[in-house]
C-alpha positions as CSV (number, residue, x, y, z in Angstrom):
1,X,-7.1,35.0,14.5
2,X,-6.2,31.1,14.9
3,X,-8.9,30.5,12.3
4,X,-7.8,32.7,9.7
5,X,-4.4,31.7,9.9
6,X,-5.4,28.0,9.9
7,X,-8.2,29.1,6.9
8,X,-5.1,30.2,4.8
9,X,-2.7,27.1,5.2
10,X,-6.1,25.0,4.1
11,X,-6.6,27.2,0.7
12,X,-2.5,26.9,-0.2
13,X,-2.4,23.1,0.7
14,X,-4.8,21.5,-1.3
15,X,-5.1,17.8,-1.1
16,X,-2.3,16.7,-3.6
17,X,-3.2,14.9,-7.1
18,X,-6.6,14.8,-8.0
19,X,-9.5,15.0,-6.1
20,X,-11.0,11.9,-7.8
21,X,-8.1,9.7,-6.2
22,X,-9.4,11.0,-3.0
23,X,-12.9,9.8,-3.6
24,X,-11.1,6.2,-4.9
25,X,-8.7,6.0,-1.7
26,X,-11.3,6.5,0.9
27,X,-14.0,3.7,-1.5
28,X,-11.2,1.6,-0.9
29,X,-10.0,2.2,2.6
30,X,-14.0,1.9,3.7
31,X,-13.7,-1.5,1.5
32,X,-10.4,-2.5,3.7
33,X,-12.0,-1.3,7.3
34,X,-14.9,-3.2,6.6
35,X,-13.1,-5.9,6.2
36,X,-10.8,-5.8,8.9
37,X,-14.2,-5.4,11.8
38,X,-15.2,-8.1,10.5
39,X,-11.5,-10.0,10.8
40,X,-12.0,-8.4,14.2
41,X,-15.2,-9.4,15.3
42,X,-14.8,-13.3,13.5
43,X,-11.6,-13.6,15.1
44,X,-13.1,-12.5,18.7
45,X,-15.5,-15.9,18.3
46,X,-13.0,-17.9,17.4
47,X,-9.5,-17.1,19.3
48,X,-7.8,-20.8,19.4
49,X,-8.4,-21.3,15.9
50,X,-7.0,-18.2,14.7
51,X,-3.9,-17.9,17.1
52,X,-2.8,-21.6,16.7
53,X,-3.1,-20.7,12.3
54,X,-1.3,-17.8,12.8
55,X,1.4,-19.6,14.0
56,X,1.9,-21.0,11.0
57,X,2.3,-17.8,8.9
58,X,5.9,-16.9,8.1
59,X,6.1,-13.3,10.3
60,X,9.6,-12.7,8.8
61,X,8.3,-12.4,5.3
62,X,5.3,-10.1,6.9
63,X,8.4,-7.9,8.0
64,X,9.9,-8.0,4.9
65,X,7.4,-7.0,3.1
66,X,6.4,-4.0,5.7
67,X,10.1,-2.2,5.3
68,X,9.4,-3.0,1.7
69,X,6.4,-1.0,1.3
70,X,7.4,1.7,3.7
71,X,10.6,2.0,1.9
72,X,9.1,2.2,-1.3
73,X,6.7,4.7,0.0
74,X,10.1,6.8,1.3
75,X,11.3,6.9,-2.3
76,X,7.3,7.6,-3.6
77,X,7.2,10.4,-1.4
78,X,11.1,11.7,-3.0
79,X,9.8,10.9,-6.2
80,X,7.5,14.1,-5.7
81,X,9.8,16.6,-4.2
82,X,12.1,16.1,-7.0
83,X,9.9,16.6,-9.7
84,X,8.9,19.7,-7.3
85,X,12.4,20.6,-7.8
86,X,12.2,20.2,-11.4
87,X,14.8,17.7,-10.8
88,X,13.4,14.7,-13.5
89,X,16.2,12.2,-13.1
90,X,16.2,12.2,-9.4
91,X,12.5,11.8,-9.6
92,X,13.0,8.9,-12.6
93,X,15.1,7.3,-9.8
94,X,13.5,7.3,-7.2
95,X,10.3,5.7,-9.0
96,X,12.8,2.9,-10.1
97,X,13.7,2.4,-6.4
98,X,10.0,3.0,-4.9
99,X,9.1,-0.2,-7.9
100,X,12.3,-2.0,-6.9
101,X,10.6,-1.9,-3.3
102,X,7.4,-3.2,-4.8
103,X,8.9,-5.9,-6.6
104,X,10.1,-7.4,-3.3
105,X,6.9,-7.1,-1.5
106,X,5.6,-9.3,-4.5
107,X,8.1,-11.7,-4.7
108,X,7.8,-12.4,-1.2
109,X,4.4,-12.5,-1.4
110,X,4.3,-15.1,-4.3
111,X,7.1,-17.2,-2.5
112,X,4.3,-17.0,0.8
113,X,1.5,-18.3,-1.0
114,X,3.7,-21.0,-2.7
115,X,4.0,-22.0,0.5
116,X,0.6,-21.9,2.0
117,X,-0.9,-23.3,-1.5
118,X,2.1,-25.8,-1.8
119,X,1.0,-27.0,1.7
120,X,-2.6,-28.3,0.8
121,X,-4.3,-24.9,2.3
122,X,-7.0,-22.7,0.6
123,X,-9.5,-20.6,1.1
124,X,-12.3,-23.1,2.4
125,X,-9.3,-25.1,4.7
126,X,-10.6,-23.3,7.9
127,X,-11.9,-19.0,8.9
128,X,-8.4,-17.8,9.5
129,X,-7.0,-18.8,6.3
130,X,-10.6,-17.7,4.5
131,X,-9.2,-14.2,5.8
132,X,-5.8,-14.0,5.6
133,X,-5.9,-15.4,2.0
134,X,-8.8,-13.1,1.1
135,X,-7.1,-10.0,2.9
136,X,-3.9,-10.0,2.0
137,X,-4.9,-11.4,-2.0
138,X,-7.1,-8.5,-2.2
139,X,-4.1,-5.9,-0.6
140,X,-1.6,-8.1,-3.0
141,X,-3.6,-6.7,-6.3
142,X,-3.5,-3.4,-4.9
143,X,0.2,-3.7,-4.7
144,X,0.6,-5.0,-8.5
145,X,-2.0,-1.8,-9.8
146,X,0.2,0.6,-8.1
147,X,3.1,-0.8,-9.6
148,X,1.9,-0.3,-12.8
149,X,0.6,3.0,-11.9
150,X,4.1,4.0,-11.0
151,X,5.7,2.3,-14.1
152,X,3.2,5.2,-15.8
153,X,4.9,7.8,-13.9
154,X,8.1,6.9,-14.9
155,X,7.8,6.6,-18.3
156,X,5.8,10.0,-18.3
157,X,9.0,11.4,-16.6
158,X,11.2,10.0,-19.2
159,X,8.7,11.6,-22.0
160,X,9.0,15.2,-20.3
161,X,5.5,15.5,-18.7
162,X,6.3,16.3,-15.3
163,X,7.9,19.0,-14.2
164,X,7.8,21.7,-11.0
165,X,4.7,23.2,-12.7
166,X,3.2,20.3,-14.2
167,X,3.0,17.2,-11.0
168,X,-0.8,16.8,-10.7
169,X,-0.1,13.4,-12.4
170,X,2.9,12.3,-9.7
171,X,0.9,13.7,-6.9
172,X,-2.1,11.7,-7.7
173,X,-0.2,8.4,-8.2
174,X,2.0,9.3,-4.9
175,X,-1.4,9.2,-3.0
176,X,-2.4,5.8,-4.5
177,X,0.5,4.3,-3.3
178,X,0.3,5.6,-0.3
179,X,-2.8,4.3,0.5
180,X,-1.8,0.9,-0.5
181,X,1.5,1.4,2.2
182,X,-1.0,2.4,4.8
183,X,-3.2,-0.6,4.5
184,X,-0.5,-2.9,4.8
185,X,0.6,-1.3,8.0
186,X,-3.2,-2.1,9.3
187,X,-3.0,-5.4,7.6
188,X,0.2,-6.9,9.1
189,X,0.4,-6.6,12.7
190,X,-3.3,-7.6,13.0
191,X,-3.3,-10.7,10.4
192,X,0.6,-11.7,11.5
193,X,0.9,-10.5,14.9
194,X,-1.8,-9.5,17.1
195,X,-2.9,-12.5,19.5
C-alpha cells in the first residue's frame, strides 16, 4: 500500500523545470565534488600549509556572502510560488531581490580578490591558494551566469510569459540557482572554516 501511495506522489511531483537542467546540475555538481576530494585529500598532505593560509582569508566576507546566497535563494524559491499564484509582480520582485542578493555575493567577492590579488598572491603563490582561487573563481562564474539567467526571468515576467500555467521556464532557472546556493554552502565552511 506504502508503495502505491509513494508511486503516486512521484508521478504528480515531477522534478521542476526541465529535465535537461537536471542533467546540467548534476555535470556540474560531479565537476564541484571532484574537486572538493581532491581539496580534501591535497589538504590532508599538507595541513600546516593550508591552516596557517586560511588564516588569512577574510571569514566575515565568507559569511556575507553565505546569507547572501541563501537569501537570494529564499526570494528564488518565492519567485516560483508567486508565479504559481499567477501573482507576476510579486514574482518580478522577488527576482529583483533574489539578484539584489546576488549582486552582494559579487561585490564582496570582487572586493576579496582585490585583496588577495592586491596583496602579491596568485594562483602559483602556494596549494591552498591554487584552490581557493580556482574553487571559489570557478563557483564565482557560476554566480554571475545565474544572474543573468535570472535577469532572463524577470524580463520574461515583465513581457507576460509566465504565468500559473506556463512556469517551466522559472522552475528551470529556480533549480539553477539553486544549485549554485548549494555549492556555496559545501564550498565555504570547508575552504574558510574547517581546520
Amino acid at each position: 500500500m506504502s508503495e502505491v501511495v509513494s508511486q503516486s506522489v512521484i508521478e504528480k511531483e515531477p522534478l521542476p523545470g526541465d529535465l535537461a537542467i537536471w542533467f546540467f546540475i548534476m555535470a556540474e555538481l560531479l565537476v564541484f565534488g571532484v574537486f572538493f576530494i581532491v581539496y580534501v585529500f591535497v589538504r590532508s598532505n599538507n595541513l600546516e600549509l593550508f591552516n596557517t593560509y586560511q588564516l588569512e582569508l577574510h571569514r566575515i566576507a565568507g559569511v556575507i556572502n553565505t546569507i547572501a546566497l541563501i537569501t537570494s535563494s529564499y526570494f528564488v524559491a518565492m519567485a516560483v510560488h508567486a508565479i504559481k499564484n499567477n501573482d507576476t509582480r510579486r514574482t518580478g520582485h522577488m527576482l529583483l531581490l533574489s539578484i539584489a542578493m546576488g549582486a552582494i555575493f559579487v561585490i564582496v567577492k570582487i572586493w576579496e580578490y582585490a585583496h588577495v590579488f592586491g596583496a602579491g598572491i596568485h594562483l602559483s603563490t602556494n596549494t591552498f591558494y591554487t584552490f581557493y582561487i580556482s574553487l571559489t573563481f570557478f563557483h564565482f562564474m557560476h554566480v554571475m551566469m545565474g544572474m543573468v539567467i535570472l535577469g532572463a526571468l524577470y524580463l520574461f515576467v515583465r513581457q507576460g510569459k509566465y504565468s500559473a500555467e506556463n512556469h517551466f521556464g522559472m522552475e528551470t532557472g529556480a533549480s539553477y540557482w539553486h544549485m549554485v546556493d548549494l555549492v556555496w554552502i559545501v564550498l565555504f565552511p570547508l575552504v574558510y572554516v574547517i581546520r
